[in-house]
C-alpha positions as a printed NumPy array, in Angstrom:
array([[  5.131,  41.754,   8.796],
       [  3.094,  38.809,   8.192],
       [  6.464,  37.759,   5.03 ],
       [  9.068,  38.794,   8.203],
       [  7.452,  35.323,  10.542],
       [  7.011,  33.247,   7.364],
       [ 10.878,  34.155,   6.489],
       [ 11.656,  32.996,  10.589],
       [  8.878,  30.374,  10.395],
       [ 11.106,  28.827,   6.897],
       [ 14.363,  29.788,   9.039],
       [ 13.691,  28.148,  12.077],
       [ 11.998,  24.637,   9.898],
       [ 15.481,  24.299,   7.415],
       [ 17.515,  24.679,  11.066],
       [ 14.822,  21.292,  12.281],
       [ 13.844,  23.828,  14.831],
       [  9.892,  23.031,  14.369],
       [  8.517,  24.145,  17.473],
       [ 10.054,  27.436,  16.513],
       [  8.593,  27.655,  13.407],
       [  5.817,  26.402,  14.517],
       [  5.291,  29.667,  16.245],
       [  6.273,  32.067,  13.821],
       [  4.29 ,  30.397,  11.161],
       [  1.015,  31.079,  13.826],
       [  2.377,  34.749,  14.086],
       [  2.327,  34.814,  10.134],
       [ -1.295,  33.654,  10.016],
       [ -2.487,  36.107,  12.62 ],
       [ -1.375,  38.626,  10.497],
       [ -2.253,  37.04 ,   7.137],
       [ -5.173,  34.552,   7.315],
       [ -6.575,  33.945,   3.829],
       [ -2.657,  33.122,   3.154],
       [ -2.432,  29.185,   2.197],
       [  1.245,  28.909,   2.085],
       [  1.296,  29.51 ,   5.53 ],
       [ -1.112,  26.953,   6.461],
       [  1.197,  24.452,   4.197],
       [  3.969,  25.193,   6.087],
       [  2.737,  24.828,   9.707],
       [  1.137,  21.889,   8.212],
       [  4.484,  20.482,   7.191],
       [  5.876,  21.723,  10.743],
       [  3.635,  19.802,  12.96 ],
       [  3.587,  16.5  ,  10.732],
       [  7.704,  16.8  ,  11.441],
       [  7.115,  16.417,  15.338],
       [  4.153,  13.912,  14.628],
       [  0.922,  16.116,  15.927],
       [ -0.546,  14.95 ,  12.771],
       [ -4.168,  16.054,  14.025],
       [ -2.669,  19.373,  13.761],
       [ -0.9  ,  18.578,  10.495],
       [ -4.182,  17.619,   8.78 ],
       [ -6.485,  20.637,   9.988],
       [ -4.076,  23.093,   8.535],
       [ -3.396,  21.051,   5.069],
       [ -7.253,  20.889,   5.   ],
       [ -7.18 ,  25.019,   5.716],
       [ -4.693,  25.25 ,   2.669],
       [ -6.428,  23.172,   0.121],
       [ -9.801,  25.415,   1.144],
       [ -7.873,  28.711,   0.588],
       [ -6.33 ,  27.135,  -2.648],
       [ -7.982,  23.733,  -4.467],
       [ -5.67 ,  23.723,  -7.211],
       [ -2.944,  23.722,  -5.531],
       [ -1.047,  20.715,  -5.716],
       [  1.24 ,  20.957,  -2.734],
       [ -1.898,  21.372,  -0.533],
       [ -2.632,  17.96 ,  -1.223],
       [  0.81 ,  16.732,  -0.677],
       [  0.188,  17.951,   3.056],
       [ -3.121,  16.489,   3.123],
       [ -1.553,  13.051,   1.585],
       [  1.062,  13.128,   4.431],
       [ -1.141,  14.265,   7.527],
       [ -3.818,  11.282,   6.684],
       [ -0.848,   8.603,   6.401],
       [  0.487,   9.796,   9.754],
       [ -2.86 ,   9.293,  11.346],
       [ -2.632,   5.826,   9.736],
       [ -6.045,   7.016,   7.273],
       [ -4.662,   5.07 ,   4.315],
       [ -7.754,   5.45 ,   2.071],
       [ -7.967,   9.041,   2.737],
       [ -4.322,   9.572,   2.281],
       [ -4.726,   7.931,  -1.075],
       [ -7.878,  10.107,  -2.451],
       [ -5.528,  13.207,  -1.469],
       [ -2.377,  12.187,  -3.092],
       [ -4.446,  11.26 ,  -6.151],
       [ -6.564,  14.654,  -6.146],
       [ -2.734,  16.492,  -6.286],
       [ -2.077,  14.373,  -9.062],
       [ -4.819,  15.363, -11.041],
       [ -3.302,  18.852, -10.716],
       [  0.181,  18.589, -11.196],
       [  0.704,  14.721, -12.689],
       [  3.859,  14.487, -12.259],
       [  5.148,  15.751,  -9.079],
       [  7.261,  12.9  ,  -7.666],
       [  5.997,  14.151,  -3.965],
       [  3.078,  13.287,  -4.936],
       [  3.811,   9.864,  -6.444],
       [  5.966,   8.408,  -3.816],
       [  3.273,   9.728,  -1.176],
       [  0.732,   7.488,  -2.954],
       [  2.94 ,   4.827,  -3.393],
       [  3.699,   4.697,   0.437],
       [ -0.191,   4.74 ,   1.263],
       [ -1.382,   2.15 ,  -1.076],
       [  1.373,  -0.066,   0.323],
       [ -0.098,   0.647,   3.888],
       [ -3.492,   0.432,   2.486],
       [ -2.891,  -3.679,   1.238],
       [ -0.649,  -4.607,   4.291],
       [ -3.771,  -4.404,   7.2  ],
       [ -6.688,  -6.666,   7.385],
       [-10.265,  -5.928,   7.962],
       [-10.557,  -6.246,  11.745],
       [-13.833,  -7.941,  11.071],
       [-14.25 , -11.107,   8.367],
       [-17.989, -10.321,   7.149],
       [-17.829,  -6.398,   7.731],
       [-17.023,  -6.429,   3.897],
       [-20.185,  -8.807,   2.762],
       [-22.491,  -6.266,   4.564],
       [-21.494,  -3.13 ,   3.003],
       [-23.262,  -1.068,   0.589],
       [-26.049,  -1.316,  -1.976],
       [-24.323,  -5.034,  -3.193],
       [-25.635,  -6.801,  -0.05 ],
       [-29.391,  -5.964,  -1.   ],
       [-28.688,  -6.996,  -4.763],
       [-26.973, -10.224,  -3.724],
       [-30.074, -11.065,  -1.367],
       [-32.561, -10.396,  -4.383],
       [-30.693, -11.751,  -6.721],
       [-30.391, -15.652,  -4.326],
       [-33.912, -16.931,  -5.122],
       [-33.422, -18.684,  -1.713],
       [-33.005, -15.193,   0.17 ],
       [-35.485, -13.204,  -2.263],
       [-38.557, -14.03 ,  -0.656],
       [-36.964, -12.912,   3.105],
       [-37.219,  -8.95 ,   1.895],
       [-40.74 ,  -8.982,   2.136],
       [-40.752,  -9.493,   5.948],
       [-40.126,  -6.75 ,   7.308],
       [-38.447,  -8.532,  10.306],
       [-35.564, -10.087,   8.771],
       [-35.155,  -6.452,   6.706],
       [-34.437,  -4.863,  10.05 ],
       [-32.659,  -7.526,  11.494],
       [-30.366,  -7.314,   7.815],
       [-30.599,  -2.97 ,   8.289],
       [-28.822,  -3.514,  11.99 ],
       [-26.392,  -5.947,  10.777],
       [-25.254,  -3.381,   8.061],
       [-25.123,  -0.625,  10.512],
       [-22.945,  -2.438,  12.881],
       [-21.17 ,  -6.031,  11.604],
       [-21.103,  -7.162,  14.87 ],
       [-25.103,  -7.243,  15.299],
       [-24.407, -10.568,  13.68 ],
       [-23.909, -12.644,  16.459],
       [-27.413, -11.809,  17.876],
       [-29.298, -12.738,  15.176],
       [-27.475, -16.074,  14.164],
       [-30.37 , -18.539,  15.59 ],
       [-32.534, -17.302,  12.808],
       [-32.114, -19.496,  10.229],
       [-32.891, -16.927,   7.064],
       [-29.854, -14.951,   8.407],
       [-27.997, -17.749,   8.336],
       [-29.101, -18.519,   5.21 ],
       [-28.315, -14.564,   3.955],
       [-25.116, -14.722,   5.156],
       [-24.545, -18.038,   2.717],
       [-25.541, -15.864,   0.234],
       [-23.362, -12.556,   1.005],
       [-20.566, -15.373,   1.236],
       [-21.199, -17.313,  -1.922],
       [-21.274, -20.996,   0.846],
       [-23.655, -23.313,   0.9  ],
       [-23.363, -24.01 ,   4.751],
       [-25.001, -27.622,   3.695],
       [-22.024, -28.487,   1.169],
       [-19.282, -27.15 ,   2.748],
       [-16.184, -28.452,   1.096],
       [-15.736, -26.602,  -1.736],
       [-12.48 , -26.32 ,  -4.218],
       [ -9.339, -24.079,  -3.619],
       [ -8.602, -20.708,  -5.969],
       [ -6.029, -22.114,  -7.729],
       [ -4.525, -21.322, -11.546],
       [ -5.532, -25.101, -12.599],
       [ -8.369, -26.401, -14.187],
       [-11.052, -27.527, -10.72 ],
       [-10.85 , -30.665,  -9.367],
       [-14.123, -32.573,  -7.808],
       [-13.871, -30.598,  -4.706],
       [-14.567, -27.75 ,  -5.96 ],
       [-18.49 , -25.616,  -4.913],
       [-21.068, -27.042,  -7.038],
       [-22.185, -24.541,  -9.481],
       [-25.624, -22.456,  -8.442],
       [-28.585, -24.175, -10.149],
       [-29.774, -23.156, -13.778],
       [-33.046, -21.173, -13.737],
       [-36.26 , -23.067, -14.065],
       [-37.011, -23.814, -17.779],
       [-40.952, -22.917, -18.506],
       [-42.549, -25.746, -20.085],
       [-43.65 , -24.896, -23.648],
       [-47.508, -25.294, -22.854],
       [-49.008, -25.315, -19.91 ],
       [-50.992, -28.429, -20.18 ],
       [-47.669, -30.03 , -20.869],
       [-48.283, -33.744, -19.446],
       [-45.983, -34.691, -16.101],
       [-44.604, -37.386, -17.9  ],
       [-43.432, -34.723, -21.12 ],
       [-41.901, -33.074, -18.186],
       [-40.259, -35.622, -15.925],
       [-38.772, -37.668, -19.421],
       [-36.918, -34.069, -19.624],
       [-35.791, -33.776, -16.114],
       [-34.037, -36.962, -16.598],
       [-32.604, -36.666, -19.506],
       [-30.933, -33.726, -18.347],
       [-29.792, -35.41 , -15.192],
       [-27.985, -37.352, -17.939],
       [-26.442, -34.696, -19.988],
       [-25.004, -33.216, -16.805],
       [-23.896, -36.496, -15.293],
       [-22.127, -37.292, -18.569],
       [-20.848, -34.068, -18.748],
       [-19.011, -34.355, -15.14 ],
       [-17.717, -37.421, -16.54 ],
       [-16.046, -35.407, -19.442],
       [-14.834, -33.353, -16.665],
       [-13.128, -35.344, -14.678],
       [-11.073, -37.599, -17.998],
       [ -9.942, -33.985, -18.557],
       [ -8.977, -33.507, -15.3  ],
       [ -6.868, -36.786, -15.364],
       [ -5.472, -35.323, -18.632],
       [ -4.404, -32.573, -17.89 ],
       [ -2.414, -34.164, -14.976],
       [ -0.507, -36.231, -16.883],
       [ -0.193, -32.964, -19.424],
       [ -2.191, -34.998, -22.466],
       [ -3.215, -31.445, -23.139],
       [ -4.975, -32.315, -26.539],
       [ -7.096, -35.056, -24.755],
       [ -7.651, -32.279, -22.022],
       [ -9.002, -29.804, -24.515],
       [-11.515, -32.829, -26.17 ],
       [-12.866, -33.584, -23.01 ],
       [-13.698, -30.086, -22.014],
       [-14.853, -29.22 , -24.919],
       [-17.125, -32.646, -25.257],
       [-18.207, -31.624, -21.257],
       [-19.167, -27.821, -22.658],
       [-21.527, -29.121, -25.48 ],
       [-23.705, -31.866, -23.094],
       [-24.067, -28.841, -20.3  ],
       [-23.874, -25.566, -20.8  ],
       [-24.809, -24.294, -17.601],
       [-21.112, -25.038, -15.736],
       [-18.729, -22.626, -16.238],
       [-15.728, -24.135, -14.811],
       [-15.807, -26.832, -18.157],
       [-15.233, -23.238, -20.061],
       [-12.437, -22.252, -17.498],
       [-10.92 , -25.207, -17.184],
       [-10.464, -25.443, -21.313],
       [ -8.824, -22.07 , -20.53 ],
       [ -6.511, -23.066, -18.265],
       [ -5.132, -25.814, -20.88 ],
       [ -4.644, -23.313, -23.663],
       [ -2.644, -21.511, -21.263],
       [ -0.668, -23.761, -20.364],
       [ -0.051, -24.77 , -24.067],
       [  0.653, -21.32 , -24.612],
       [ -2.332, -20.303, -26.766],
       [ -3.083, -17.393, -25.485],
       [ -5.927, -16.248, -28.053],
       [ -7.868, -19.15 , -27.392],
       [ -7.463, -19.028, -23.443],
       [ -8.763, -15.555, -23.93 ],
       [-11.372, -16.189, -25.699],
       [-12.449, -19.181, -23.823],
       [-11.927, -16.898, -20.309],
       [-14.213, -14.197, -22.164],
       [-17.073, -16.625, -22.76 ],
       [-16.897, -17.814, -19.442],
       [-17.434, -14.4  , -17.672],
       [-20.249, -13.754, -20.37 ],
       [-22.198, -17.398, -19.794],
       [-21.135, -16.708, -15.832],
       [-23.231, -13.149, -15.622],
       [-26.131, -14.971, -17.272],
       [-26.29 , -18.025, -15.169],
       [-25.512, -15.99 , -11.662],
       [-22.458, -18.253, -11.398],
       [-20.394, -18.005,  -8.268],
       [-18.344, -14.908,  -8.008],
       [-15.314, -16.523,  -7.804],
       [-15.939, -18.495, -10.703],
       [-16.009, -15.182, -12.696],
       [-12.872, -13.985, -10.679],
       [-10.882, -17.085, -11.955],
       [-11.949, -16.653, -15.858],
       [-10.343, -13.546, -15.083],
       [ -7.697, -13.713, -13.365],
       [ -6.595, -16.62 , -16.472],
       [ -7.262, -14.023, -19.324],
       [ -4.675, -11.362, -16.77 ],
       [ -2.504, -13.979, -17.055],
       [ -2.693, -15.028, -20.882],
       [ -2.437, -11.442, -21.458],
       [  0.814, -11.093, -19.507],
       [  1.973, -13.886, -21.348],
       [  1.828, -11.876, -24.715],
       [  2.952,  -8.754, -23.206],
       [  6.267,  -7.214, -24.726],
       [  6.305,  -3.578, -24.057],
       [  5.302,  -1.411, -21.032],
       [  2.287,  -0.531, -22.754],
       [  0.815,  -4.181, -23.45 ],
       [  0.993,  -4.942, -19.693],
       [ -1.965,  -1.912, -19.276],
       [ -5.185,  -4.305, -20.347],
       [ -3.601,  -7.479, -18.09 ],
       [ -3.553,  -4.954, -15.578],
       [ -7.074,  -4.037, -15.938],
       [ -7.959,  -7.526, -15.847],
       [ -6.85 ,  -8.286, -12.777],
       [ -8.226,  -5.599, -11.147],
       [-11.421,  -6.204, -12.504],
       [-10.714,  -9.977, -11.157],
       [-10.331,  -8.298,  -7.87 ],
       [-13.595,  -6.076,  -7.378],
       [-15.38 , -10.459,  -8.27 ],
       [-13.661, -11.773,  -5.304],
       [-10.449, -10.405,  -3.539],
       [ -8.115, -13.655,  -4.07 ],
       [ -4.376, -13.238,  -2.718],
       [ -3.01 , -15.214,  -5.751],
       [ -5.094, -12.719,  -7.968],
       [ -3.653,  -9.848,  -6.015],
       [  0.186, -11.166,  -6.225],
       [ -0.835, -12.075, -10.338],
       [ -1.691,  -7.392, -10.401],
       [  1.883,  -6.933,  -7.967],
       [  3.604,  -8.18 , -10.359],
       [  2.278,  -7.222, -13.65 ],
       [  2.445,  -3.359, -12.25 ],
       [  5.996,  -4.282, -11.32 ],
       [  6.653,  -5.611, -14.952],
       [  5.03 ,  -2.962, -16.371],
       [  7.289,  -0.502, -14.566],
       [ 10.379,  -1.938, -14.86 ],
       [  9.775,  -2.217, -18.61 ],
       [  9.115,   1.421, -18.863],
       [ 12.561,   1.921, -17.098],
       [ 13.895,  -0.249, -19.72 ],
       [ 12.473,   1.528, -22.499],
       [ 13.135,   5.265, -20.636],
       [ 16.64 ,   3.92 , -20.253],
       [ 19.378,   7.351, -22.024],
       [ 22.51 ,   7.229, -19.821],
       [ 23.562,  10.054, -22.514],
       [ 20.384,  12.265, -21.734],
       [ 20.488,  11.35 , -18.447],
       [ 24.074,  12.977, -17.889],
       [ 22.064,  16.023, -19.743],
       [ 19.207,  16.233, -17.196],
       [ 21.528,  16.201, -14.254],
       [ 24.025,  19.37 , -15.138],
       [ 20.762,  21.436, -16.028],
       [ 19.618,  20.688, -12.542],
       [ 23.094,  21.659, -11.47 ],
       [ 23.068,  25.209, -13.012],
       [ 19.158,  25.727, -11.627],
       [ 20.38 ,  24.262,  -8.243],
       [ 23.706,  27.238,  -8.729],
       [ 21.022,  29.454,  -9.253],
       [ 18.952,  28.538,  -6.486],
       [ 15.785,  27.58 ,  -8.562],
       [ 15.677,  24.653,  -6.196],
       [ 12.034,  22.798,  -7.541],
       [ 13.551,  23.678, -10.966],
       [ 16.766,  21.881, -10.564],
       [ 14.639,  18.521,  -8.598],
       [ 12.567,  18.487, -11.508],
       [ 15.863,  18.263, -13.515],
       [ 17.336,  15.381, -11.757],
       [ 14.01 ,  13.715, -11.471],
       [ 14.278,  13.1  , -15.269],
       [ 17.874,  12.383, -15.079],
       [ 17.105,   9.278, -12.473],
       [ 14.174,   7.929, -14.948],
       [ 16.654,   8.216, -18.001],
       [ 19.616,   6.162, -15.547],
       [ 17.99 ,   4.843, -12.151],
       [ 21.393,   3.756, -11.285],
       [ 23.062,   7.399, -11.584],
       [ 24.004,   7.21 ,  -7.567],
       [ 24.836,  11.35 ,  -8.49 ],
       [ 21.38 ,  11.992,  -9.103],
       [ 19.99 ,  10.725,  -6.117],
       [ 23.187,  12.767,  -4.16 ],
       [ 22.05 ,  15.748,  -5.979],
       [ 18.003,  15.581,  -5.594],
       [ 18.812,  15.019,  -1.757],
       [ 20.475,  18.272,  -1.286],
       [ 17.401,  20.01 ,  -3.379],
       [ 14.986,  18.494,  -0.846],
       [ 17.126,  19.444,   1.93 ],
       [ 17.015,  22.845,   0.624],
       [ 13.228,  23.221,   0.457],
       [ 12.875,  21.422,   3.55 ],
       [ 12.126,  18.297,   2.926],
       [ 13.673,  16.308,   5.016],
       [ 12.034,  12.925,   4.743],
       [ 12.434,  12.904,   1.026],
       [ 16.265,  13.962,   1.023],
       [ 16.586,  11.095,   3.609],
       [ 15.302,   8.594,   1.077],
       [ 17.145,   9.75 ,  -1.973],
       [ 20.467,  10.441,   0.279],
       [ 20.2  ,   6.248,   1.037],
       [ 19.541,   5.425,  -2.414],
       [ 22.807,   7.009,  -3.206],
       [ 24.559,   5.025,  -0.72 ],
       [ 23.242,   1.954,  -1.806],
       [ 23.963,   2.55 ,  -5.142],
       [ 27.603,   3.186,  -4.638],
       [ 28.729,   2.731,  -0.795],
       [ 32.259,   4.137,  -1.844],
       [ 30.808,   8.001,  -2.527],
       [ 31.551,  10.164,   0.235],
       [ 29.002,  12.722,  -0.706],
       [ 26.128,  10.499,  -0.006],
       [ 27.026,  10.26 ,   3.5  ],
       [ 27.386,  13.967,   3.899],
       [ 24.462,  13.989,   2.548],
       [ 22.488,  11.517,   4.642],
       [ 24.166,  13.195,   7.683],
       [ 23.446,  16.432,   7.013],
       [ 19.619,  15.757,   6.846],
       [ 19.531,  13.794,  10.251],
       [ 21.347,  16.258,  12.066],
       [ 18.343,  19.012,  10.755],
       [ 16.206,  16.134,  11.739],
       [ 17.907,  16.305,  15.453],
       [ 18.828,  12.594,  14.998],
       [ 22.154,  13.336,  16.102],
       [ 23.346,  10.039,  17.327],
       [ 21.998,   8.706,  13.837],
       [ 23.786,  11.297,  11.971],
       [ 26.87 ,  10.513,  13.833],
       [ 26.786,   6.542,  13.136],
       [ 26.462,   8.381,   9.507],
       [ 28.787,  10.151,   9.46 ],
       [ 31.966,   7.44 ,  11.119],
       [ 30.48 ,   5.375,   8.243],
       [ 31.472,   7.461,   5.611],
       [ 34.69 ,   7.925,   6.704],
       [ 35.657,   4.278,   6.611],
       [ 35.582,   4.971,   2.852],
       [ 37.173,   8.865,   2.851],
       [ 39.184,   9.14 ,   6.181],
       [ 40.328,  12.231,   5.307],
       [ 36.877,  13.865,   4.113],
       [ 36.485,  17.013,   5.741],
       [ 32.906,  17.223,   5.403],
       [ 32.857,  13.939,   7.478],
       [ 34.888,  15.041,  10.146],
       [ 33.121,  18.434,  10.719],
       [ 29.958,  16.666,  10.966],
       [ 31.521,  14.387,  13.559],
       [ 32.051,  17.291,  15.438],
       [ 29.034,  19.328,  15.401],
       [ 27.173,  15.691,  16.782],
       [ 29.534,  15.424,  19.364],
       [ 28.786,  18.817,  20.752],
       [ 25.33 ,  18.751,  20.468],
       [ 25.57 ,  15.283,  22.457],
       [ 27.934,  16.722,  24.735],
       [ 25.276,  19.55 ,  25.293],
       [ 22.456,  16.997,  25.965],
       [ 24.746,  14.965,  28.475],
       [ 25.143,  18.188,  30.842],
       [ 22.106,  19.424,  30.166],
       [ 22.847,  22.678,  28.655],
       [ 19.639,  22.664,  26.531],
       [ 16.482,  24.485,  26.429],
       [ 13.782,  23.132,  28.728],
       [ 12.145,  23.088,  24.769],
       [ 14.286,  21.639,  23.236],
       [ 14.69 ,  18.974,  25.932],
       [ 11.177,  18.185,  25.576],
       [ 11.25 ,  18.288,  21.992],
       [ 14.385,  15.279,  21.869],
       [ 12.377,  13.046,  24.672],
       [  9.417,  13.01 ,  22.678],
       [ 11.117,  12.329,  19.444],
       [ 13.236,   9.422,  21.074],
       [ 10.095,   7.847,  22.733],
       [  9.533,   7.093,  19.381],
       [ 12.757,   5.414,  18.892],
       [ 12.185,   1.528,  18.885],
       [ 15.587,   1.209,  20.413],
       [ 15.078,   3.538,  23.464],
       [ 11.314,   1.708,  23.752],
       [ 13.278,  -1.577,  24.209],
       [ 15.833,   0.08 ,  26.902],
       [ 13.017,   1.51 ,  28.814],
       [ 11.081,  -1.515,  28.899],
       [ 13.69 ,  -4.273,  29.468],
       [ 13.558,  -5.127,  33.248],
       [ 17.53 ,  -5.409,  33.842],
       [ 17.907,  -2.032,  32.221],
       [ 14.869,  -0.474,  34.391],
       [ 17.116,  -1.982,  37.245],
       [ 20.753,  -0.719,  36.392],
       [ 18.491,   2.954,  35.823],
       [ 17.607,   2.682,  39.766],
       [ 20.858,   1.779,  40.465],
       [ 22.752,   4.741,  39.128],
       [ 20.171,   7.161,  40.646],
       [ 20.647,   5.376,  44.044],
       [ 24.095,   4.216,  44.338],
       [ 27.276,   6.029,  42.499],
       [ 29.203,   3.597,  43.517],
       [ 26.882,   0.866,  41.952],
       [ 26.825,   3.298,  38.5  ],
       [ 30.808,   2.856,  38.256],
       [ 30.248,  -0.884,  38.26 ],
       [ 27.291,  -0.884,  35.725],
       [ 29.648,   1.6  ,  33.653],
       [ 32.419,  -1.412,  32.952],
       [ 29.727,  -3.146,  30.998],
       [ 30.265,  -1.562,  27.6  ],
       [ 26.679,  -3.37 ,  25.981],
       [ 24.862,  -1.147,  29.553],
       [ 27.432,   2.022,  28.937],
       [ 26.207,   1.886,  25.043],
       [ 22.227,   1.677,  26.089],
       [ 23.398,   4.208,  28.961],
       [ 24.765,   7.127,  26.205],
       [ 21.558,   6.218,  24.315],
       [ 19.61 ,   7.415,  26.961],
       [ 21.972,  10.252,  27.34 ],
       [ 22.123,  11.341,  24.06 ],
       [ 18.153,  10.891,  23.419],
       [ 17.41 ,  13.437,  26.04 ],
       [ 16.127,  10.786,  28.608],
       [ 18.821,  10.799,  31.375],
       [ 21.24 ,  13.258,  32.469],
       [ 24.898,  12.49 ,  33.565],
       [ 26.285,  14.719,  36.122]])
């Protein structure tokens, strides 16, 4: 009983009918509870008409009944992206990877949340600096802040601000707060003008490095004098060492890179205690294109940096430059993996966008390399008639695997994509078919399949305006394609059924809710002249018949019509 609904249930979801299936998947469940392929495919049902609450209690039911199953975390993946959980989406997709590594599902799921995960911003600017054991660490580790954690006071007053980021506006007279959020933010609110994060060696506006920890005297009784004679003369040292600094600086403008490199080097052995000499020697040898030594110079930097507490971002920038040297020296796929690592590590110091765009595009290079060295057109062509004989034999995950490999081995194979598509559309997968049914088009515009294809899947999807605009398309290339023209007509009579209303009071519901989602029927509904020309009709035939000789108000008009919205009579 309980395989009769899931047969429906599957029946009623390939046919895009998901309220249907909906219910017979429920019926199946009833009747088989401790089933998780059920739960995955109600999951999967309600995530197709957007109730992703729904979506993610029943992928979370199937990953319960079965951990190791990958698909169950495919659902879970999908449900948490829908309810805009990005994070969440991304720990699922990743847990299905460790499973079943490479399930492209599963890959282009991730890919799609970590892209949604680096587009928002956090709503509030210091919510970051409060979080988590680092705020307490950074506090102790300031010796301006250190002695505030033994009053208990300003411990609470730091306990509510973690709770809730937005505490901090009540406590911003108090001037240790103040002073602890200079900390969290690596500012000095007295010297506020400090340098910009940029791939050249620092300028004089840069944030002063922190001071170097007090040097004990070597006896106690050491005379004032002893002491103050030292003081100085290390005033000096670093005074003459800013110098060196800043001829290097003037060097390396005019790109008198050897002069640079003595300077730096002269400014590194009179003070020891300023990183940015180090980093700024590092950005020369880049530039000359000595890699080794800008890595090496980057790696003492980050080493000398942890000692001295420098300034995060000082240790982001060494770095970021050894990410770059390394990219530099890269020639296969596989040398782009410790740049990559580099950055990232740059990234957890301080979250710089130029840093960030540096990672973008080393993953990017990395990739596209590995495409490069993937590359068989020969054993691609091999790939994609074994998926053709599992697809014959209706071994449908078989035959995507098939053409997955194909597409890797010849990313340009516009067949592939055709062929994949009508595997997904097969299993249901609707979204994915969509996306490899438009890479086929793009890849060659001319190939009628890929519109029958692409037309096929929105007319499942109930997109049948879309799947008409589809299918017209296609046959400005293959007038005569048959497949075109009897998609044509099954969109015209399921339009022609939602213009006289000879639907299902379901189904009606169903299209209205899908095309409030439509950005084009949002901007009909909500444009004034258009709200107008709506009243009109429903007052005033007459006034309709006049509105109707407008063809840009007839097209929204059979928009409305053929979303489900409005009903011609």
């Amino acid at each position: 009983m309980a395989d009769e609904a899931k047969a429906k249930g599957n029946a009623a979801f390939y046919s895009g009918d998901y309220t249907t299936a909906i219910k017979h998947f429920s019926d199946a469940i009833a009747l088989a509870p401790t089933n998780h392929v059920l739960f995955s495919n109600r999951s999967a049902a309600y995530a197709s008409l957007q109730k992703y609450d729904d979506a993610l209690n029943d992928a979370k039911k199937t990953v319960e009944l079965k951990p190791d199953w990958s698909k169950g975390y495919s659902r879970l993946g999908a449900a948490h992206l829908g309810l805009t959980q990005y994070k969440d989406a991304i720990v699922a997709y990743k847990k299905g990877l460790d499973f079943d590594p490479n399930n492209e599902a599963l890959k282009s799921g991730l890919a799609d949340a970590e892209s949604a995960a680096a587009a928002p911003q956090s709503p509030n600017p210091f919510a970051d600096s409060f979080a988590g054991p680092e705020m307490w660490a950074k506090l102790t580790a300031d010796p301006s802040t250190r002695p505030y954690l033994l009053q208990p006071d300003f411990v609470k007053m730091m306990q509510e601000i973690q709770k809730n980021p937005n505490n901090l506006n009540l406590y911003l007279k108090d001037q240790r707060v103040m002073q602890a959020l200079g900390a969290l933010l690596n500012v000095k609110f007295r010297a506020p003008n400090g340098g910009e994060d940029m791939d050249i060696p620092e300028t004089d506006g840069e944030s002063p490095p922190p001071p170097p920890p007090e040097k004990k005297p070597t006896s106690a009784n050491a005379p004032v004098e002893e002491r103050s004679q030292e003081e100085r003369e290390a005033k000096e040292k670093k005074a003459q060492a800013l110098k060196e600094k800043e001829l290097g600086n003037a060097a390396y403008k005019k790109k008198d890179f050897e002069t640079a490199i003595a300077h730096y080097t002269k400014a590194i052995e009179l003070y020891d205690e300023d990183i940015s000499f180090i980093t700024n020697r590092a950005a020369v040898y880049l530039e000359m294109g000595k890699y080794e030594e800008c890595i090496k110079d980057c790696d003492k930097a980050v080493e000398r940096g942890r000692e001295l507490r420098s300034d995060y971002k000082m240790v982001a920038r060494a770095l970021t430059r050894k990410g770059s040297a390394l990219v530099k020296m890269a020639k296969t796929s596989k040398d782009y993996e410790p740049a990559i690592e580099t950055f990232q590590k740059a990234l957890t110091e301080h979250r710089n966008p130029d840093t960030l765009k540096k990672l973008n595009e080393a993953e990017k290079a990395k990739k596209d390399l590995e495409q490069q060295e993937y590359f068989d057109p020969k054993l691609a062509d091999e790939s994609r008639e074994k998926g053709n004989e599992y697809f014959k034999e209706q071994k449908y995950p078989d035959a995507i695997k098939h053409y997955t490999e194909a597409i890797k081995r010849n990313p340009k194979d516009h067949r592939a994509f055709s062929n994949r598509a009508a595997c997904y559309t097969k299993l249901g997968a609707m979204p994915e078919g969509l996306k490899d049914a438009e890479k086929c088009i793009e890849l060659d515009p001319a190939f009628a399949k890929g519109y029958t294809r692409k037309g096929a899947i929105q007319f499942f999807m109930k997109e049948y305006e879309k799947a008409l605009e589809t299918y017209q398309e296609g046959l400005k290339h293959d007038p005569q394609n048959q497949e075109l023209l009897d998609g044509i007509r099954r969109c015209v009579d399921q339009m022609n059924k939602a213009s006289r209303g000879d639907i299902s009071p379901e189904e009606l519901k169903e299209r209205q809710a899908k095309a409030m989602h439509d950005p084009e029927v949002q901007n009909i509904l909500s444009d004034p002249v258009m709200r107008q020309v709506l009243q009109d009709i429903q007052e005033n035939p007459n006034a309709a018949q006049e509105h109707m000789k407008n063809p840009m108000v007839m097209n929204k008009i059979q928009k409305l019509v053929n979303a489900g919205i409005i009903q011609v009579r």
